[in-house]
N, C-alpha and C positions, 0 to 999 in steps of 0.2 A: 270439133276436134282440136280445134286453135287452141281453145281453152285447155283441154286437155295436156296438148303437150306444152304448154307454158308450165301449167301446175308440174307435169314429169320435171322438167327443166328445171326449176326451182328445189323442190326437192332433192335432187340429184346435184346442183348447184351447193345446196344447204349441207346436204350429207358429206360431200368432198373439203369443205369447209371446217367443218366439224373435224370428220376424222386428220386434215392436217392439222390442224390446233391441238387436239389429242397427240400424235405423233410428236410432235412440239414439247408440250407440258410434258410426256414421255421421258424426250431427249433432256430435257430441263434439269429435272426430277433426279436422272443418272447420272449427270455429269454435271451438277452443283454443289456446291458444299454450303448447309445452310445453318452449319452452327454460328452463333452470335458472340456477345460477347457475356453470357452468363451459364452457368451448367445447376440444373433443379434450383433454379431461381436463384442461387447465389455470385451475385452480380461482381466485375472486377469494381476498385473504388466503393465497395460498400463498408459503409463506417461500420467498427464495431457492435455498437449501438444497434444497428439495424440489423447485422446478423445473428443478435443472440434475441433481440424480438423476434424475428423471423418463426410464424407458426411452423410444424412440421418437420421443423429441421433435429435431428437428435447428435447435437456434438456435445463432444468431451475434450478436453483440453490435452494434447499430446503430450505435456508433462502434467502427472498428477497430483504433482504438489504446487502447482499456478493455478490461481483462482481465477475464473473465467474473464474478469475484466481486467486481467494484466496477460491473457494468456496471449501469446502471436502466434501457434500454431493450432488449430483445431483439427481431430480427428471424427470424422465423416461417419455416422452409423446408421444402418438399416437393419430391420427386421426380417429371418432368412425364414423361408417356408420352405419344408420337405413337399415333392409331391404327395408321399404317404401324408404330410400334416396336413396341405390342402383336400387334400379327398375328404377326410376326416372333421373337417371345419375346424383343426385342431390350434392350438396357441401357437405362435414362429417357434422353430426350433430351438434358434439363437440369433444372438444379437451381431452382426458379421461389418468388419471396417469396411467403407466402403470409398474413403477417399480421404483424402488431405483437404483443408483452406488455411494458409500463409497469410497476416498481417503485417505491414509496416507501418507504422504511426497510425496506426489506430483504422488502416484502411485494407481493403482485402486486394490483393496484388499477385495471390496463385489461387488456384482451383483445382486440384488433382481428384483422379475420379478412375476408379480400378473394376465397376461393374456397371450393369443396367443399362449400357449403349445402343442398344437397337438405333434409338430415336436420331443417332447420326447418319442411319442407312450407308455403313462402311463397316466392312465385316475383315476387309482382306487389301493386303497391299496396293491391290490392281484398282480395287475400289478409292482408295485415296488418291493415287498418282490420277486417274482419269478425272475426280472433281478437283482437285487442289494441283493437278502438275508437280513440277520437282522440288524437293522443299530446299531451302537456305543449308538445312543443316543437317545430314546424312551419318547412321552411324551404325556399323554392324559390330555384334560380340564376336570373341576370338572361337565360337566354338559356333559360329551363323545363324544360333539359333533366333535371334534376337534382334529387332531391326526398331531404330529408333529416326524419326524426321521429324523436322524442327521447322515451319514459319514464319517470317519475321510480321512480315503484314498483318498476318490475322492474328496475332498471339495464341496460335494452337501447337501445339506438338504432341505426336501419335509414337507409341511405343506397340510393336506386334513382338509377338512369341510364335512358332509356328507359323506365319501369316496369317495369325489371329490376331486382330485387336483386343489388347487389354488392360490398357493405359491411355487416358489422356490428359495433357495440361493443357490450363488457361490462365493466359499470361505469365507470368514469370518463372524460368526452365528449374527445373533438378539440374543440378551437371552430371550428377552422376549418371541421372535415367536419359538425361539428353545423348551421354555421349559413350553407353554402354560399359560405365566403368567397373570395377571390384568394388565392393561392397566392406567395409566392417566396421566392428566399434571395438571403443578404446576404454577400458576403466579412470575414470582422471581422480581418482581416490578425494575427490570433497568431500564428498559425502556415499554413504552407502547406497551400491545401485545407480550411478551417476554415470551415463555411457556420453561418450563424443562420439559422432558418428565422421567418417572419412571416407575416400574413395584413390584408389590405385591404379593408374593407366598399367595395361596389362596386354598391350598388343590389339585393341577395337580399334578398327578402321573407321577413317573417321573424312568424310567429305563436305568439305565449303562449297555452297555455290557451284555444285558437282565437280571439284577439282580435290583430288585425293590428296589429304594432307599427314595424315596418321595411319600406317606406319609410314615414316620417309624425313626428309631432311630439315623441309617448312614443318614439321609437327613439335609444338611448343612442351611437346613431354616427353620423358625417357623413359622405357618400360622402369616399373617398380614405383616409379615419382609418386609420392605422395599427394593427394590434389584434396583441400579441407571440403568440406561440405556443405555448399550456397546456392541459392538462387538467386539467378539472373534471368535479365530479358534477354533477348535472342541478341542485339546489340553489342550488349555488354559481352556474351556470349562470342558473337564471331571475334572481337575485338581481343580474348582472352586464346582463341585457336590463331589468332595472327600473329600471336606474342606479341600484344601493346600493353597489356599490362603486367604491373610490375609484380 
């Protein structure tokens, strides 16, 4: 019987073991954020060079009159399947954008990405806040539907619609998607078809470091202001909501 209940003991020893580790990896798994620093293998700091060898990838130059090796912005494409066309074994419907990559000197410095997220296991506000906590940079549209945080640490920042996820950057912000601004473009009559694009604060709330600064007194813009169209790091970013730059 000695032997017996040592074996029980053990077992039972093993089993409780087991399922705390389980429970563990669990809690891990929920309340981690384990994106890195790359999104479908295109890395921050990857030279030109290596993003246009890159098998797989299907970019276009987001001006179509720049020839790939002077292009600095590339637009992201994926092949879309209807469920009717997958049933079907059918060809993709259509060809559908699927995200931004930003160049500076010849190096990749943003990663924007508008589908295909499962793989971040963050579906919903609540989901973010519990892996990642409060972000740096906080920003609701004038009409709530829209909720945008911002990183400094990680270089990630999450854009929701509905408390849906459906935007995200790596490394270097939009200001306009960082900080929920108006949207438009401008004709700048060079050449035919030539738009500028801009952005209009317009009353988004807008929070530092959880301290409400937009609408209010500390908020470095006045509804209507004008704000040009750039990307920055999150740095450069708070520095520009503290009004240090000029």
């Amino acid at each position: 019987m000695k032997w017996f209940k040592r074996v029980l003991f053990a077992v039972l020893g093993t089993s409780i073991v087991l399922g705390g580790f389980g429970l563990y990896l669990n809690y891990v798994e929920n309340n981690t954020f384990l994106g890195s620093d790359s999104i479908d293998g295109i890395s921050l700091g990857q030279s030109r060079e290596e993003l246009l060898f890159s098998d797989g990838l299907n970019l276009v130059c987001s001006d179509y009159t720049v020839l790939p090796q002077d292009c600095d912005s590339f637009t992201l494409r994926a092949q879309y399947h209807s469920s009717l066309a997958l049933a079907k074994e059918e060809a993709p419907d259509k060809i559908v954008d699927t995200g931004v990559i930003d160049l500076e000197s010849d190096r990749v410095v943003r990663v924007m990405k508008v589908k295909s997220l499962p793989w971040l296991r963050i579906e919903n506000t609540d989901d973010l806040t519990r892996r990642l906590g409060e972000p740096d940079i906080y920003s609701v549209s004038p009409d709530f539907s829209i909720r945008s945080y911002a990183y400094s640490d990680i270089k990630w920042s999450f854009q929701f619609e509905k408390n849906q996820l459906r935007r995200v950057e790596l490394g270097k912000i939009r200001v306009g998607y960082a900080l929920n601004l108006a949207y438009y473009l401008e004709e700048t009559f060079k050449k035919p078809n030539d738009y500028r694009s801009y952005y209009v604060y317009n009353g988004a709330k807008i929070f530092l470091r959880g301290e409400q600064i937009c609408p209010g007194t500390k908020c470095p813009f006045k509804d209507r202001d004008r704000i040009e169209d750039e990307i920055l790091d999150a740095k450069e970013l708070e520095e520009l909501l503290l009004g240090k730059v000029e």
